[in-house]
Steps between C-alpha positions, in 0.01 A plus 500: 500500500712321260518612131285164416230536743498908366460409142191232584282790673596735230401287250164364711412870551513601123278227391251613755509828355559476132062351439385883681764676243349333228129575646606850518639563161178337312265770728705807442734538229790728631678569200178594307406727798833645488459563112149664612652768749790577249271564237225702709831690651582583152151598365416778771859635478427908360756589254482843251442249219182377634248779433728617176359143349150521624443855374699411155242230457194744589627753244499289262166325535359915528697584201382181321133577575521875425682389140177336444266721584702773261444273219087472592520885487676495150265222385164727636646854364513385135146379503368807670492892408797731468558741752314787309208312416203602680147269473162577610193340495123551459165342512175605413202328567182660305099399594247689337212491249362749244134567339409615144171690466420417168710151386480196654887409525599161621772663710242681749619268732679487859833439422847446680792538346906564630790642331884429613783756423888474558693799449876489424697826535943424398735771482850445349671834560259626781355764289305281244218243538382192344162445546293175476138422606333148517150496458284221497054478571172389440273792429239492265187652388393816667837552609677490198231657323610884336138576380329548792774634708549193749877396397699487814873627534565186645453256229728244430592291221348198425550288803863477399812626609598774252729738448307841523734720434851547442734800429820682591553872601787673620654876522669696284643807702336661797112566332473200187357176565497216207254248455518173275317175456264230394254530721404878610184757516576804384407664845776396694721682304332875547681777671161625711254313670180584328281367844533410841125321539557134541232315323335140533377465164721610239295756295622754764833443482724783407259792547245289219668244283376609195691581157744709655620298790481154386601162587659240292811272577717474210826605338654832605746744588502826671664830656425715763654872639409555881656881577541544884216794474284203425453553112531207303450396134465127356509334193419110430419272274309157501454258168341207450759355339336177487153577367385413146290729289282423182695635225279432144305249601850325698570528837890592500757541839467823574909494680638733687449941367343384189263697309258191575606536909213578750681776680446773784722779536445703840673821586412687809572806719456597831578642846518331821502612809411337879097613495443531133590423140405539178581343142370545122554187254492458162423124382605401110323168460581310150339224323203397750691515813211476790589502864212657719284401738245810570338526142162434373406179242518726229813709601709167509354398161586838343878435505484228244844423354562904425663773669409762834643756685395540820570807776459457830565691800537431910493662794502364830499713875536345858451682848804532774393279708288162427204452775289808408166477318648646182609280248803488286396589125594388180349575143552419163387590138530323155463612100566254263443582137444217189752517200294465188194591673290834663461306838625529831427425866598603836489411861537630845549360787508644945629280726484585870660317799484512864801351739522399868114596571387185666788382612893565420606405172146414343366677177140565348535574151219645212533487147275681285539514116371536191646238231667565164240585266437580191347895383277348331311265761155555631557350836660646786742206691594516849695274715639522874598304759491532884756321770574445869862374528601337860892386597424248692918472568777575321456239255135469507225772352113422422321712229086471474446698174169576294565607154246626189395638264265611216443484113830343450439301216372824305129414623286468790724236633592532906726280693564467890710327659686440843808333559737423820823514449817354736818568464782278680863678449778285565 
């Protein structure tokens, strides 16, 4: 074919083709499709770079997350308690009503009332303690009532949230312990038990809470000796350092170990030993100072703004083994002598107490006593109190308790009364 002819179907042939090219290149885009593979070929490629960045980047979201969660913790541990800070809790809820034989009392009603205690225990060296309780409750009436004997030892304060008490102890050597503060009973700071019966209404508490053995939150300081033979001696002091007394015909601040001061000034002795102990006390009680709960109308009257002595002495026994019909034992006796006057009184007091009889862990308890009185009453008094305490768990324990008593105004005048008590420990 000649070179014209050639060129004519060459040129015929590419028009005929070049409308399918074009066809073709709007439906599939080759270079775009090329572009895809390259960059799919290049994205599955496994290199040692590839997990290094992946793992780089989940470090440091973890570390990013665990930085924050560090500062939550520092944020949460200075609001909250320091390591040697120990709280518990309690909650008492007391129903129960009372009857006077002679008076008609607008109290001899059923009545419910609660009490709420937090106890703070710090150390700062490991050897001391701070201690701090929280009270706050609504008792009234019978319950807070001294007279007749129905003042529970689980009133609280007011329906407030108080500070109950407050004070500081810690050792000196192997055998001294220090107490110091605001807000302490002289009791806590005695070298000997003087009981082991645990009461429901406080008259009993203490082996009779009477002159010697008293109870009054105030100002003080102490010392106690504990020998490893189980001899011990204790000293303490508690002022009311924010009383006022009538000083001619003006009430004055009495301050703190002033002449005008109420004061008590406890030292006791005695010798402990796993089934048995036994103390003697001697009670220097200045300006009026009053503290006891098992005393007759009279008795408490008879302290007056002057100055008593009073002399007690404790004894308490418990069996081997708990489960057995005899009881553990404990028994106290007061003296207490009048300055400025030929009176005096006394008290005594057995308190017997059963353990795992019913059932493990429960307790019956019986209180018999004769108030403080004076030598010169008529009368005979007599109070006592009878319990049946049930753990229902180990945070839960039920006490139905009947409680009495007679001639404790100094009369004819009786009282009974019943109360159930729960505690919830927390």
């Amino acid at each position: 074919m000649k070179l014209f002819q050639q060129m004519l179907v060459a040129g015929a042939s590419l028009s005929f083709i070049a409308p399918i090219a074009a066809q073709a290149s709007d439906v599939i885009n080759i270079e775009e499709m090329n572009s895809y593979a390259r960059s799919q070929t290049k994205s599955s490629r496994l290199d040692s770079k590839t997990f290094i960045n992946e793992v780089s980047a989940d470090i440091a979201n973890l570390k990013g997350r665990v930085d924050g969660l560090e500062v939550k913790q520092k944020e949460f541990e200075a609001g909250g308690f320091s390591d040697t800070t120990v709280l518990d809790q309690k909650v008492v809820f007391d129903l129960g009503a009372y009857d006077l034989s002679e008076t008609e009392d607008s109290s001899e009603t059923v009545q419910f009332a609660y009490s709420y205690r937090m106890n703070l225990n710090s150390s700062f060296t490991g050897d001391d303690n701070m201690y701090i309780r929280i009270l706050s409750g609504n008792h009234a009436g019978f319950m807070k009532n001294t007279d007749h004997g129905g003042y529970l030892g689980s009133v609280g304060k007011g329906d407030t949230l108080t500070v109950d008490k407050i004070w500081y102890s810690f050792p000196v050597g192997d055998n001294n312990t220090v107490w110091v503060g605001p807000k302490i009973e002289n009791y806590y700071m005695h070298g000997t038990a003087p009981s082991i019966y645990k009461p429901v209404t406080k008259q009993f508490a203490l082996g009779g809470n009477g002159n010697a053995y008293g109870a009054s939150t105030d100002t003080g300081a102490g010392w106690a000796y504990k020998a490893d033979n189980g001899f011990a001696i204790s000293s303490n002091v508690g002022t009311k350092s924010k009383s006022t007394k009538k000083v001619s015909g003006e009430y004055v601040d009495s301050g703190l170990f002033t002449n005008e001061t109420k004061t008590s000034w406890a030292t006791q002795i005695g010798y402990t030993q796993p089934q048995y102990a036994v103390s003697a006390i001697v009670n220097l009680k200045y300006n009026g100072w009053a503290d006891g709960y098992l005393h007759t109308k009279d008795a408490d009257s008879s302290v007056g703004s002057g100055n008593h002595t009073a002399y007690g002495l404790r004894g308490w026994w418990r069996p081997e083994e708990t489960g057995s019909a005899t009881p553990s034992i404990t028994a106290g006796y007061d003296t207490t002598e009048y300055d400025g006057s030929e009176r005096s009184s006394d008290m005594w007091f057995i308190g017997l107490q059963w353990q795992d009889i019913i059932n493990p862990d429960d307790k019956i308890g019986l209180a018999l006593a004769q108030p403080t009185k004076l030598d010169n009453e008529t009368t005979d008094p007599f109070a006592w109190e009878l319990y049946y305490s049930y753990q229902a768990n180990d945070a839960v324990t039920v006490t139905p308790t009947i409680f009495g008593g007679t001639d404790r105004e100094g009369d004819s005048e009786d009282v009974f009364g019943a109360v159930v008590q729960t505690v919830f420990k927390f």
